[in-house]
C-alpha positions in Angstrom: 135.1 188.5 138.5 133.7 185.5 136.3 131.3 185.0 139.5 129.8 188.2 139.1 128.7 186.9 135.7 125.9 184.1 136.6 122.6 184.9 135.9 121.5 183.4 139.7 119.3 185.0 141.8 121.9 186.1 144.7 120.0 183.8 147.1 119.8 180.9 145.2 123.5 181.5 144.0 124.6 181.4 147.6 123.1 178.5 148.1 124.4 176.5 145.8 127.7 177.6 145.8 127.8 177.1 149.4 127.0 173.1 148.2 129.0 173.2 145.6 132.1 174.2 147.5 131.5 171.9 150.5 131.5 169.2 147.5 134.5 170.3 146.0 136.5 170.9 149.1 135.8 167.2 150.0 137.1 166.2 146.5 139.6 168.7 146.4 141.3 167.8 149.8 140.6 164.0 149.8 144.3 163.0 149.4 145.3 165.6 152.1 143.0 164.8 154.3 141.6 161.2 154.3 143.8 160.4 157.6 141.5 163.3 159.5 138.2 163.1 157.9 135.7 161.0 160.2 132.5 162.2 158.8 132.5 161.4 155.3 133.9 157.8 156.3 130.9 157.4 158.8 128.6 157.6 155.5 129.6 154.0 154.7 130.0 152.8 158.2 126.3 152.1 158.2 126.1 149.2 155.1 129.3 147.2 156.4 128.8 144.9 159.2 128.7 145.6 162.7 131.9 144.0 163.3 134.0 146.4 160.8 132.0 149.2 161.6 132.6 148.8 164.9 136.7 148.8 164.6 136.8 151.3 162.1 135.0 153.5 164.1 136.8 152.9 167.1 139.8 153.7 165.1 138.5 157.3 163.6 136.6 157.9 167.0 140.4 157.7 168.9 142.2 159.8 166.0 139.6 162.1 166.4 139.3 162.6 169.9 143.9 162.5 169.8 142.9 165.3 166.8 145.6 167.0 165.0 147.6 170.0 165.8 145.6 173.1 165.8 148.7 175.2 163.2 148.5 172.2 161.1 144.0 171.6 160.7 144.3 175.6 160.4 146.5 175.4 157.9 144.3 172.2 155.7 141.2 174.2 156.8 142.4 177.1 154.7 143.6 175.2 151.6 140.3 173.4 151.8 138.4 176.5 151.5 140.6 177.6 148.7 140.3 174.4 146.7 136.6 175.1 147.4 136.2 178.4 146.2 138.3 178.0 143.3 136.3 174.4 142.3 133.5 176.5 142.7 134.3 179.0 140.5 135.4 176.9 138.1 132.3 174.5 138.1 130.2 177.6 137.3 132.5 178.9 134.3 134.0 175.9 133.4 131.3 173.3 131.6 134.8 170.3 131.3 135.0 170.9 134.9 131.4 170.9 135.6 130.7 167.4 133.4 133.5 166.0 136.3 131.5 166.9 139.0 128.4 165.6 138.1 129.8 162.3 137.1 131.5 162.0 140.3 128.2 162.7 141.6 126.8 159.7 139.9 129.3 157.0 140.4 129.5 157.9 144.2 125.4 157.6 144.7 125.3 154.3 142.5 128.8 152.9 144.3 127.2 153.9 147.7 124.1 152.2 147.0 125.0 148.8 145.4 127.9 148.6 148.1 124.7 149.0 150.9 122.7 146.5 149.3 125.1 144.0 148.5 126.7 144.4 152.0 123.0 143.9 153.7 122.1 140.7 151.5 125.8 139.1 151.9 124.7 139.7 155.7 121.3 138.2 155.6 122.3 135.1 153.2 124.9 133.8 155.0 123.6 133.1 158.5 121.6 130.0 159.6 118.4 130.7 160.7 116.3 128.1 162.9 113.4 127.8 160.3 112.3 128.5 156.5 110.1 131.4 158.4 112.4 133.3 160.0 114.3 132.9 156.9 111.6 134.5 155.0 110.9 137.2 157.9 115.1 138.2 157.4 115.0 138.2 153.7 111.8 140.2 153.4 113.4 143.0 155.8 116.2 143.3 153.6 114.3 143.4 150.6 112.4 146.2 152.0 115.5 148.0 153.0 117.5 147.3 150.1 114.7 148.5 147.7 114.3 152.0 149.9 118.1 152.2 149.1 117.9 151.7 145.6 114.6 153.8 145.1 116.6 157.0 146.8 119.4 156.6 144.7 117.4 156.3 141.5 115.3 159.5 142.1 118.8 161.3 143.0 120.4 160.4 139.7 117.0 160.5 137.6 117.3 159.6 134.0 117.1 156.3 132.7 117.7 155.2 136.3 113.8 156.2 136.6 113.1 154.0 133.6 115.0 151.2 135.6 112.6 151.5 138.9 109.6 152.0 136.1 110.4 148.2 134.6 111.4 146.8 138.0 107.4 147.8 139.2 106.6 145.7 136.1 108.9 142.5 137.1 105.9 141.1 139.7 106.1 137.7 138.4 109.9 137.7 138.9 110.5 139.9 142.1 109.6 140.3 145.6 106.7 142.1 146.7 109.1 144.3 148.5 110.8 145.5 145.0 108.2 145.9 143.1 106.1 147.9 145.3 108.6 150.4 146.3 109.5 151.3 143.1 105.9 152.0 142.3 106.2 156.4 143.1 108.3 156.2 139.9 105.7 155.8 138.1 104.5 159.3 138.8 107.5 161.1 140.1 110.2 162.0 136.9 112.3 164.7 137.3 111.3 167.5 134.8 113.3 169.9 132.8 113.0 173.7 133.1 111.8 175.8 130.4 115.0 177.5 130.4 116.5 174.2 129.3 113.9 173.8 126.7 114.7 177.1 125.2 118.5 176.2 124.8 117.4 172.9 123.2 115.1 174.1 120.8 117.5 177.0 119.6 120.5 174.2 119.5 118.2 171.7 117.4 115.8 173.6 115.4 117.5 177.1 115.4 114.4 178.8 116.2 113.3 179.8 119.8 110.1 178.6 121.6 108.3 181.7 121.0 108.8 182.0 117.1 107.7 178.2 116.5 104.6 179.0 118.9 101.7 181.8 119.8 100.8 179.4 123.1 103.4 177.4 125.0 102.1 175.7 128.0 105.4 175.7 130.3 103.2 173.2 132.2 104.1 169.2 131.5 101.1 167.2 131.3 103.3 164.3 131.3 106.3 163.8 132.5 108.0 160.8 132.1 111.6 159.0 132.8 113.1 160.4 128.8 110.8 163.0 128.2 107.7 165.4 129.1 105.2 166.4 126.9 103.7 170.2 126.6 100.9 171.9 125.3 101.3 174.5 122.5 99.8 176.1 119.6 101.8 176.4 116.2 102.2 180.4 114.9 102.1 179.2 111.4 98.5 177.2 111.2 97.1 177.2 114.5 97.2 174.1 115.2 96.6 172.6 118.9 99.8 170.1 118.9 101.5 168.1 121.5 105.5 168.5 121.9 107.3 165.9 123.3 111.0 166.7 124.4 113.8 165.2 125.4 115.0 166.0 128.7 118.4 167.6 127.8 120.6 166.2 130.9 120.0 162.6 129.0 122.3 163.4 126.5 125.1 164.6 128.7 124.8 161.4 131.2 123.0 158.4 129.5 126.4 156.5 128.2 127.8 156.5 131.7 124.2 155.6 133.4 124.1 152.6 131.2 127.9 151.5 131.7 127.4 151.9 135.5 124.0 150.1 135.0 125.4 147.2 132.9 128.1 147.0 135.7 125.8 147.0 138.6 124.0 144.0 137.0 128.1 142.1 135.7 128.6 143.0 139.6 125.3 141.0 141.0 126.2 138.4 138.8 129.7 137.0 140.2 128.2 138.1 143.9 125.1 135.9 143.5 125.7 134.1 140.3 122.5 132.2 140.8 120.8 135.0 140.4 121.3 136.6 136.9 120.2 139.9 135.3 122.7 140.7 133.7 120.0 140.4 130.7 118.1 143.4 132.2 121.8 145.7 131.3 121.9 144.5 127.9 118.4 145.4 127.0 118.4 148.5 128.2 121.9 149.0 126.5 120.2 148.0 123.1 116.5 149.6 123.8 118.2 153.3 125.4 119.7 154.9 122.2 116.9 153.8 120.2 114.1 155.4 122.4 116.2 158.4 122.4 116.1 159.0 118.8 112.1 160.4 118.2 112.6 160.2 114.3 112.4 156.4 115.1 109.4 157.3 117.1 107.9 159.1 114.3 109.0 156.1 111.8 107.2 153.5 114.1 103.9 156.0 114.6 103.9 156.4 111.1 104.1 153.1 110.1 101.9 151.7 112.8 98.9 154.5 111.9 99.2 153.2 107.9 98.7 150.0 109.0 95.9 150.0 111.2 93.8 152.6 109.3 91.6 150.1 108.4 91.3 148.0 111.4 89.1 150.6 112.9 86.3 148.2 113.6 88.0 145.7 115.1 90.8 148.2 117.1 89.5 151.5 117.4 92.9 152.5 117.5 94.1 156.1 116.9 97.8 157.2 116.5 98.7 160.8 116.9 99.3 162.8 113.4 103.4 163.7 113.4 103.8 167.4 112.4 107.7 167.5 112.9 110.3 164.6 113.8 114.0 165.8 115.3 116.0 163.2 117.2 114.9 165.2 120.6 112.1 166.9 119.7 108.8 165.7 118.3 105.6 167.4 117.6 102.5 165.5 117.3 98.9 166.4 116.8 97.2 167.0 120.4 95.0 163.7 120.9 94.2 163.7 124.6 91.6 161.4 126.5 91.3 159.8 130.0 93.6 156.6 131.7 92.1 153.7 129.4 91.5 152.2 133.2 89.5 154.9 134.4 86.4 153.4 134.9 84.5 156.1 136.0 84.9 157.7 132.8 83.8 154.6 131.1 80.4 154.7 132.7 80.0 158.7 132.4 80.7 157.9 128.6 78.4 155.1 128.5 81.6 152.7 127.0 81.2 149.2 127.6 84.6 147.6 129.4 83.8 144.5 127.1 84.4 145.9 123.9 87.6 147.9 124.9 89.0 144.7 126.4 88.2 143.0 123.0 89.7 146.3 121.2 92.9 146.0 123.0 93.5 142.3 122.6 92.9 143.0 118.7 95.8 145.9 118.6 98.2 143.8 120.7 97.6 140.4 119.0 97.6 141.7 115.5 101.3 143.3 116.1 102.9 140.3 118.0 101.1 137.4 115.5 100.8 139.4 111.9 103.9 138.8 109.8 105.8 142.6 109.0 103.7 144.1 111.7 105.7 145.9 114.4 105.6 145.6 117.7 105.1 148.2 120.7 106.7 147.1 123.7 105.7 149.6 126.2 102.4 149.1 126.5 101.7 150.3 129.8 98.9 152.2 131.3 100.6 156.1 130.7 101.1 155.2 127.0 97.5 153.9 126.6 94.4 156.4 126.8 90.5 156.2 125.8 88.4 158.9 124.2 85.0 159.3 124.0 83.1 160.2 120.7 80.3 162.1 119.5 77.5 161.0 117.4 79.0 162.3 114.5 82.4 160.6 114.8 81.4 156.9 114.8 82.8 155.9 112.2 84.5 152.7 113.7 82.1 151.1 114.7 82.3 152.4 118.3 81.5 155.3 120.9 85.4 155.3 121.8 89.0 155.3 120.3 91.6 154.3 122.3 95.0 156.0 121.7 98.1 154.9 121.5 101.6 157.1 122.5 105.1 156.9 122.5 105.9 154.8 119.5 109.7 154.4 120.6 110.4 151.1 121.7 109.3 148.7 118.6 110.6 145.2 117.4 110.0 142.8 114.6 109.3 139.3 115.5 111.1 136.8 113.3 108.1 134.9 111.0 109.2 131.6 112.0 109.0 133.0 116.2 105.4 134.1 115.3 104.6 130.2 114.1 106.3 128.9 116.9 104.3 131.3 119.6 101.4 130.4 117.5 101.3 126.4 117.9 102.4 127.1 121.5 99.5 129.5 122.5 96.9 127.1 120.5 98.3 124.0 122.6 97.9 125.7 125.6 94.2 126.6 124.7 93.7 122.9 124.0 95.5 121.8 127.4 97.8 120.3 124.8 101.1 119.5 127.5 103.0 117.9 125.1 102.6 120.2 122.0 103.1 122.7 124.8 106.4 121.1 125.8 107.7 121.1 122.2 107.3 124.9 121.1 108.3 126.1 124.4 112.0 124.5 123.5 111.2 126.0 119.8 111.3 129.7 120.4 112.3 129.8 123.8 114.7 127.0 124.3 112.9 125.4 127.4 113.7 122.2 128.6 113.5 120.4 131.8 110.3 119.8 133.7 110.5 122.7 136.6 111.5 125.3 134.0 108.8 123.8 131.4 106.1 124.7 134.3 107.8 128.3 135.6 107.7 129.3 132.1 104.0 128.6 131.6 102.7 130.4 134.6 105.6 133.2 133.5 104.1 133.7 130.2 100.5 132.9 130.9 100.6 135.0 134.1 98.7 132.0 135.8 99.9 129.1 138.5 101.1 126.2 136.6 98.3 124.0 137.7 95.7 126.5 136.0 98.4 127.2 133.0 98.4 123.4 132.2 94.8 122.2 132.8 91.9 125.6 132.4 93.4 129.0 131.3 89.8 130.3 130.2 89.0 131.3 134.5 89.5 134.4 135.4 92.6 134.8 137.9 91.7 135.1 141.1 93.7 136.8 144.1 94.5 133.5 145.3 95.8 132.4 142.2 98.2 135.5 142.4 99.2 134.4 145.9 100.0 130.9 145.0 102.2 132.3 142.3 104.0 134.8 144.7 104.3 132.0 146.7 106.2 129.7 144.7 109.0 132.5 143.6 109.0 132.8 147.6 109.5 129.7 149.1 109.5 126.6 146.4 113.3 125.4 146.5 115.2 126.1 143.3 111.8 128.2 141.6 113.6 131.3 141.2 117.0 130.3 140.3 115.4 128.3 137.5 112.9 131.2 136.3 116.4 133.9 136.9 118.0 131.1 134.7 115.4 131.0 131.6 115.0 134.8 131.7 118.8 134.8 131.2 119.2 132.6 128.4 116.2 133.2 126.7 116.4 134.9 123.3 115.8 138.9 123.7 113.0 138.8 121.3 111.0 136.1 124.0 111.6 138.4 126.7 109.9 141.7 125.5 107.1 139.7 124.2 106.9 138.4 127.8 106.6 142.1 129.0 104.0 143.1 126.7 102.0 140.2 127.8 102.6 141.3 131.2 101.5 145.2 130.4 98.3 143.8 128.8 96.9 141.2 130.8 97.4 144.0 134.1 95.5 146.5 132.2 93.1 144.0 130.8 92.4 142.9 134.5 91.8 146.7 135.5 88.9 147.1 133.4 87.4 144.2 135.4 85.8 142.9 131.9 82.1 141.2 132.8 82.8 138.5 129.9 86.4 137.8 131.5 89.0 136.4 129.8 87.6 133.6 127.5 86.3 136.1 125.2 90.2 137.8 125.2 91.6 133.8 124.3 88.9 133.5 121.7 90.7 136.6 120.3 94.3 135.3 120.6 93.4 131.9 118.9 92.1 133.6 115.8 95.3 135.4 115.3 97.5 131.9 115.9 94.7 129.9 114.1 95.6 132.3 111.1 99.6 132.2 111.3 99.3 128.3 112.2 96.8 128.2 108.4 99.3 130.3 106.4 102.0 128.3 107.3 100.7 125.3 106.9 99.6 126.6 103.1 103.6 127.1 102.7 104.5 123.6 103.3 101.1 122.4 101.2 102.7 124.3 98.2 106.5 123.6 98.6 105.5 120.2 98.5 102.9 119.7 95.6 104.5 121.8 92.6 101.7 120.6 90.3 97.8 120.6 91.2 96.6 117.2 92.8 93.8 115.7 94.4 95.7 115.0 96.9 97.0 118.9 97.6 93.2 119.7 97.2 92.7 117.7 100.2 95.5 118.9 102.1 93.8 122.4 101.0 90.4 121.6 101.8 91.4 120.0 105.4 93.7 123.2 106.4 91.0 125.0 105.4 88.4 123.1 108.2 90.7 123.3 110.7 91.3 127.2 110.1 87.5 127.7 110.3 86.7 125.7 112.9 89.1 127.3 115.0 87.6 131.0 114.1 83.7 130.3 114.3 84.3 129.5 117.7 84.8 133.2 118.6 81.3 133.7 116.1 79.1 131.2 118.0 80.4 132.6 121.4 79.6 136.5 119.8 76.0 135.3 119.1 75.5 133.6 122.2 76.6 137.0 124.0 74.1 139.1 121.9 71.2 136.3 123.1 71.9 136.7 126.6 71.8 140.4 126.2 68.6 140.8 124.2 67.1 138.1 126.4 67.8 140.9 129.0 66.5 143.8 127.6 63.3 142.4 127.0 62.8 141.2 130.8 63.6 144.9 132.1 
């Protein structure tokens, strides 16, 4: 009778509980009849090596054919369909019985898939192969195979699994081609959440439904991503266009597990192929997950983030959506839409110049990772970033655009004395200063030894070490990339040593590195016409201004009483900070020549 109760269409009912009882009679029969059961068995035949998959399969394939004795499979058929029906039933009415379901669900697809992958690479590592090439040909197969593996089983268990494949496509400097490429349709392709399940959340949370809070609901997503989508609505109250972001409500059921199997998948890699390590990529996600999944931390950071840039407008154009209402899984936010801020059609429709968002963005992202009690976002990729075009009537920043910035959940704050450090080590490398270089890269990254001195320049730079060390201010070219790709791929001992500083780096380093990463790919989509010298002009101002504060500090720790000689120390801090900065100036008014120069020969 309790079946009779769901609210399923009878079709779709049927159908699932014709899965669902094929799932539980396998679970519910396992210990009765592993000795008979071939197919199930087969399902890992196919990652273990031909020489155990051969025997075991001979060894099911002659029980199989011998079978057992057609009173006795009659009799284990008809418990199994019992078990199933009743499992069924009970997964429908029973939520303690449906949670263990599920998670079985889980741990088998993640067990399955880690056990095929490692199984393949064990395979592929251990045999000798006649040259480095065929070498690379075997290991770029698997890689290829391994990643389709991984990118089924991550769309099959969705979640934060999908923000796993989403910072793996990210990992270019650190992962084969093969990797990062397949992971890529994450990007685009999250799982959403029915309305139905947004109903039951909102009368949980709020204790109002959908329809009260709302006289327009759009119960289409215009984003969905791996936590959360975003939808459209209209509040009853004032009328005002907003955006709602919400939580997908499976997360909360299913992230504590996902992250334990996830931090144990990595613990796992670790003592199979211990010179390889990420376990570091578990622990941040263990310490980023919870936070990201809390949006009154969200609307904390946006809020804080919008105070401080309000007037930075000029040099940012930066615009942070209004928060109406903050729960921990629902957030409302003013409706602030625009276009991908690479879309360069829609630059040239709007008549925005590449150049001066380039130099907009490198203003937002430098000010937050160099200016002391300024926050910084760490997910700056290109769904979280958009541009919008303004009317005559709107300039009031100084430009014919804003660029917007979402999802304010993933924040950190630098330590001051990290900011110095970064600082002096980003002004050295502008000055092709090696051995000032050398000596912050140990400061706030603990760096040492020559190889890992030289991977961690072209890591952080994103350039080969030659061009790292000697000219940053070139644009990168695709050959540069390919050198670089290269030198993970087949330089002996490169990416044990780059797996090895990513490791024991501090935490802090790393997420800086990632941002860096995020910017410099969507600074390179805009295909700026000035390139990158105007975006390191930029970048020294900021360290040029950290490097003069600090440098005040000392000058007035040591001189307690005015001096001529602290005037100096003063007055020469002061020249260096300036000389630095009206670098950016001269190269500004050398720009606006060139351009005026060509106006007047059209």
């Amino acid at each position: 009778m309790a079946l009779l109760k769901c609210n399923f269409p009878h079709h779709v009912f049927l159908l699932q509980l014709r899965k669902k009882m094929v799932l539980t009679t396998r679970i519910g029969t396992a210990c009765a009849v592993t000795r008979h059961s071939v197919g199930p068995m087969a399902v890992g035949f196919r990652g273990m090596s031909p020489r155990i998959s051969s025997s075991l399969t001979r060894r099911f394939s002659t029980f199989a054919r011998s079978g057992p004795k057609p009173r006795s499979f009659k009799r284990m058929f008809t418990v199994g369909v019992a078990l199933g029906l009743g499992g069924s039933a009970l997964y429908y009415t029973n939520d303690n019985v449906r949670h263990v379901v599920l998670t079985a669900e889980r741990v088998t697809v993640v067990t399955v898939a880690v056990f095929r992958c490692f199984n393949m690479y064990l395979q592929t590592l251990g045999k000798d192969y006649e040259s480095r090439e065929e070498r690379s040909k075997a290991l770029k197969k698997t890689h290829k195979r391994a990643a389709d593996i991984t990118l089924r089983a991550l769309e099959t268990n969705g979640g934060i699994y999908i923000k796993l494949g989403q910072h793996i496509t990210a990992l270019t400097y650190l992962l084969p081609r093969e990797w990062t490429d397949t992971m890529i349709p994450l990007q685009d392709q999250c799982p959403r959440s029915s309305m139905e399940e947004i109903e039951k959340m909102f009368v949980n949370d709020l204790g109002t439904s959908v329809n009260d809070m709302f006289s327009e609901f759009d119960p289409e997503p215009v984003g969905v991503a791996s936590l959360a989508q975003v939808h459209i609505a209209t509040l009853r109250e004032s009328g005002e266009k907003v955006a709602v972001k919400i939580q997908h409500p499976s997360l909360q059921e299913f992230v504590p597990l996902d992250v334990f199997l996830t931090k144990t998948v990595f613990e796992l890699m670790y003592k199979f192929f211990p010179e390889y390590p990420l376990t570091w990529l578990g622990e941040e996600m263990q310490s980023s997950i919870f936070i990201e999944l809390d949006f009154t931390k969200e609307a904390e950071n946006a809020q804080k983030t919008a105070a401080y840039f309000k007037d930075l407008k000029r040099e940012t154009a930066l615009k942070v959506p209004k928060i109406v209402e903050a729960q921990q899984r629902i957030l409302i936010m003013e409706y602030v839409g625009g276009a991908r801020l690479d879309n360069l059609d829609y630059l040239r429709e709007h008549n925005i110049s590449a150049a001066d968002v380039s130099s907009c963005l490198s203003h937002i992202f430098n000010d937050m990772i160099f200016t002391p009690g300024v926050g910084l976002h760490c997910d700056p990729h290109g769904g979280n970033l958009a541009i919008r075009a303004l009317e005559n009537s709107e300039y009031k920043n100084g430009h014919n655009f804003e660029i917007i910035l979402y999802d304010h959940g993933l924040y950190r704050d630098i330590p001051v004395q990290m900011k110095r450090d970064y600082s002096h080590f980003w002004l050295a490398v502008l000055d092709s200063d090696v051995p000032k270089m050398r000596e912050y890269a140990e400061k706030f990254a603990g760096i040492q030894g020559d190889q890992k001195f030289r991977i961690f320049v072209s890591a952080i730079t994103g350039r080969a070490p030659e061009n790292a060390l000697n000219d940053i201010k070139k644009s990168r070219s695709e050959e540069e990339i390919r050198i670089i790709q290269n030198e993970l791929n087949y330089s002996e001992g490169v990416l044990e040593d780059l797996m090895d500083i990513l490791s024991s780096m501090p935490r802090m380093v790393l997420l800086i590195l990632k941002t860096n990463d995020l910017t410099r790919s969507l600074d390179e989509n805009l295909n700026n016409p000035l390139g990158p010298e105007r975006t390191f002009l930029i970048l020294a101002n900021y360290c040029a201004r950290v490097v003069y504060d600090e440098e005040n500090e000392k000058i007035a720790k040591e001189y307690k009483s005015y001096s001529v000689k602290k005037f100096v120390h003063y007055l020469t801090n002061w020249w260096s900070y300036h000389k630095r900065t009206s670098q950016l100036f001269l190269y500004d008014f050398i720009v606006m020549l060139r351009n005026a120069r060509r106006r007047l020969s059209l």
